[in-house]
C-alpha positions in Angstrom: 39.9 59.6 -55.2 42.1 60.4 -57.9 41.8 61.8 -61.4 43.3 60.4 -64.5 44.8 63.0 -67.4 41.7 61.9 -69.4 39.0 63.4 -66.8 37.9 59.7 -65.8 38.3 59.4 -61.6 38.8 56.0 -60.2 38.9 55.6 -56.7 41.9 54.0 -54.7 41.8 52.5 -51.7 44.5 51.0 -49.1 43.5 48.8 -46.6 44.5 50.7 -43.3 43.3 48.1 -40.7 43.8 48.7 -36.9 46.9 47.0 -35.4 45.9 44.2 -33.9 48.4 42.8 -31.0 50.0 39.7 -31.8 51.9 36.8 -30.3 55.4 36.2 -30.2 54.6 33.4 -32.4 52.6 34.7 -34.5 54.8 37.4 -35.3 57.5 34.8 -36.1 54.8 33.0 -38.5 54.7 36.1 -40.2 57.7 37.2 -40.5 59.3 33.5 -42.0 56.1 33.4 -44.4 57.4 36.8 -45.7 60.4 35.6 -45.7 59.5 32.5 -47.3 57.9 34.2 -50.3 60.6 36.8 -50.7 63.2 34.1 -51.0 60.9 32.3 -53.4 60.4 35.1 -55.8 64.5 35.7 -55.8 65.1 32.3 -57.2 62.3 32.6 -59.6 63.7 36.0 -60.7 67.3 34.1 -60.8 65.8 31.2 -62.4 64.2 33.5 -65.3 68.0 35.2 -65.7 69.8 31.7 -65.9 67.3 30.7 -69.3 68.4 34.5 -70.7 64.8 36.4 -69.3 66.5 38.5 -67.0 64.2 41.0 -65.2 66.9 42.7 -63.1 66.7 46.4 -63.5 70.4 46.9 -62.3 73.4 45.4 -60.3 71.6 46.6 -57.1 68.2 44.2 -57.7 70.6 41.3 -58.7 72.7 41.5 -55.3 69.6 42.2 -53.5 68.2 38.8 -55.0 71.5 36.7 -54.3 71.9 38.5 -50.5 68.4 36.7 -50.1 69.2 33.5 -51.6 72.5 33.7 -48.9 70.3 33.4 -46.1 68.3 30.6 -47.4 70.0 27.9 -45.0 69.0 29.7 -41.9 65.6 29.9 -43.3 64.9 26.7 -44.5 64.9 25.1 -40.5 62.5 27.6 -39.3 60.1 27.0 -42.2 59.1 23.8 -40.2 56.5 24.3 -37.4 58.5 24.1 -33.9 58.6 20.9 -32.2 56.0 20.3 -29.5 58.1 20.7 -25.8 59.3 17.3 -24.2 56.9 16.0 -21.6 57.9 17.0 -18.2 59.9 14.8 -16.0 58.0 12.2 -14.0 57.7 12.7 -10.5 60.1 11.7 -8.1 59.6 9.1 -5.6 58.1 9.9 -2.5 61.0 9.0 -0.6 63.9 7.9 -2.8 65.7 5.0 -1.8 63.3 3.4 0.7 62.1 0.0 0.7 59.1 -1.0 -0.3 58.3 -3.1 2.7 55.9 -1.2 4.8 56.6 -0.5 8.5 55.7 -3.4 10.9 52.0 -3.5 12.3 53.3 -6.0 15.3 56.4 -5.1 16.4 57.0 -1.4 14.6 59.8 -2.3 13.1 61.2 -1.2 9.8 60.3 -0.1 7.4 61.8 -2.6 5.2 62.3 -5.0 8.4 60.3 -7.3 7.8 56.7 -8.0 6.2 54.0 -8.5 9.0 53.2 -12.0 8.2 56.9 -12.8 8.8 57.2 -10.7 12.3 58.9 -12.9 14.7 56.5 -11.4 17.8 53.7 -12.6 15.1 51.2 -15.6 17.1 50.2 -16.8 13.9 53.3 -17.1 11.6 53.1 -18.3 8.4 54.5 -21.7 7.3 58.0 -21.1 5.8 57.8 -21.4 1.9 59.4 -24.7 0.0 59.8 -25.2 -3.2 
C-alpha cells in the first residue's frame, strides 16, 4: 500500500508467483518469445525515428536498439518450432547377406541349396518348368 502526496492510497501489487520448474524447452520458448518481442519493439522504435518520431532518450537506448536488431539473423531461425527427429533407422536383417532359400527339409542342405521341392534325394520331384 502506498500513499499519494494528495492523502488518496492505492494499493500496488506485483505478481510474485512460485517458481515453477521448467523444461529445457520450454525455457528456450521463453526465452526466443522474449526475444522475439524485444527485437520487435527495437524496429518499431527505429521505425518511429526513420519518419522523424524519435523516442530515443540518448545515444545509449539507440545502440541498445541497433545491438538488438544485430542479432536478428540468429533469431529469426529459432523463431520456427524445431523440426520433429528423423524416424529411426529400420532394423537390420536378421542375418545379412543370407539367402532367402530356407534350409533343406530332405537332405539338410543349404540354406540357400536348394528349395525342397527341387531336392535331388526328393521321391516326388516336381516336373521341370517350360515355358
Amino acid at each position: 500500500m502506498s500513499t499519494t502526496s494528495a492523502g488518496a492510497s492505492r494499493s500496488t501489487t506485483t505478481a510474485t508467483a512460485a517458481p515453477t520448474p521448467r523444461t529445457p524447452e520450454a525455457l528456450r520458448s521463453s526465452i526466443v518469445l522474449r526475444l522475439a518481442a524485444a527485437l520487435d519493439a527495437a524496429a518499431l522504435r527505429l521505425q518511429q525515428a526513420a519518419a522523424g518520431q524519435s523516442t530515443f532518450a540518448n545515444d545509449a537506448d539507440l545502440k541498445a536498439a541497433l545491438a538488438l536488431l544485430k542479432i536478428l539473423p540468429d533469431i529469426l531461425p529459432r523463431l520456427v518450432s524445431p523440426a520433429p527427429p528423423p524416424p529411426p533407422p529400420a532394423p537390420p536383417e536378421p542375418h545379412p547377406g543370407s539367402p532367402l532359400i530356407p534350409k533343406c527339409k530332405i537332405c539338410g542342405a543349404g540354406p540357400g541349396a536348394h528349395w525342397t521341392e527341387d531336392c535331388p534325394q526328393n521321391p516326388n520331384p516336381r516336373p521341370p518348368f517350360r515355358w
